[in-house]
C-alpha angles and dihedrals in degrees: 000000000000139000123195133215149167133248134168114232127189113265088244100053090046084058095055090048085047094049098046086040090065101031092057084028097231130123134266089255096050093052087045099058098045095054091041086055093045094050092047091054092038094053088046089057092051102044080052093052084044094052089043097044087055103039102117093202098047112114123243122223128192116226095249091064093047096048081051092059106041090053132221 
């Protein structure tokens, strides 16, 4: 199920959405979700590397080791 919803968007970002839209002839909305979802995985990702990165009780491998592990 879906919910709309409504959003302004500067001129030149809705260009951008118009111009890959047609290039890849698909709609707005389909260019808007997909780099909505994207975004969303992408900043996940990073919010995980961050919390990890400052864990002070996370262990640090060298590569060495982690070459080692993960086998030839």
């Amino acid at each position: 199920m879906s919910t709309a919803i409504s959003i302004r968007l500067p001129e030149d970002v809705l260009q951008e959405v118009d111009a890959l839209a047609e290039m890849t002839d698909r709609s707005r909305t389909y260019i808007i979700k997909k780099a909505i979802s994207e975004y969303l995985r992408e900043y996940s990702d990073y919010l995980i590397a961050l919390e990890r990165l400052t864990d002070k009780d996370d262990r640090i491998i060298s590569g060495k080791e982690l070459r080692e592990r993960l086998g030839p």
